[in-house]
KEZA-585982 format. One record per residue (C-alpha): residue in one letter; x, y, z. Coordinates in pm, whole numbers, plus 50000, padded with zeros to 5 digits. Each point is the difference from the previous one (the first is absolute). Example, Ala and Ser with C-alpha at 12.3 -4.5 7.8 and 13.67 -1.06 7.14 Angstrom:
BEGIN
A512304955050780/S501375034449934/
END
This chain:
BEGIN
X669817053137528/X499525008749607/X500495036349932/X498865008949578/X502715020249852/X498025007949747/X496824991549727/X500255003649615/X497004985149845/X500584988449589/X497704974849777/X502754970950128/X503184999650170/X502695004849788/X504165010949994/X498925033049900/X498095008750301/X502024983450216/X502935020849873/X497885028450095/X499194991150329/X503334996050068/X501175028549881/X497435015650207/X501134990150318/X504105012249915/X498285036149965/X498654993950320/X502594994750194/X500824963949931/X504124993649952/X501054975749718/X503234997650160/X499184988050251/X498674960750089/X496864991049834/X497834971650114/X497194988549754/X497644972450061/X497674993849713/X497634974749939/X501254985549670/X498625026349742/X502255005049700/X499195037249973/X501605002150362/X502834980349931/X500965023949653/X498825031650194/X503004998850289/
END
């Protein structure tokens, strides 16, 4: 099952709102300490976001 952690809509997908949405979902309650699992499909923006 897929559960969205979240939606941020912007012209394209970039680092910047990446960054954002990451940071995001640390002020909600998401540890950076801890173990992070990401699974992306390729896009560059991802990949420079985390």
């Amino acid at each position: 099952m897929k559960i969205p952690l979240g939606l941020w809509e912007g012209s394209t997908e970039n680092a910047t709102l990446v960054s954002m949405l990451l940071a995001d979902l640390v002020d909600r309650g998401l540890d950076p300490s801890q173990a992070i699992l990401f699974v992306i499909d390729g896009g560059k923006a991802l990949r420079r976001g985390i």
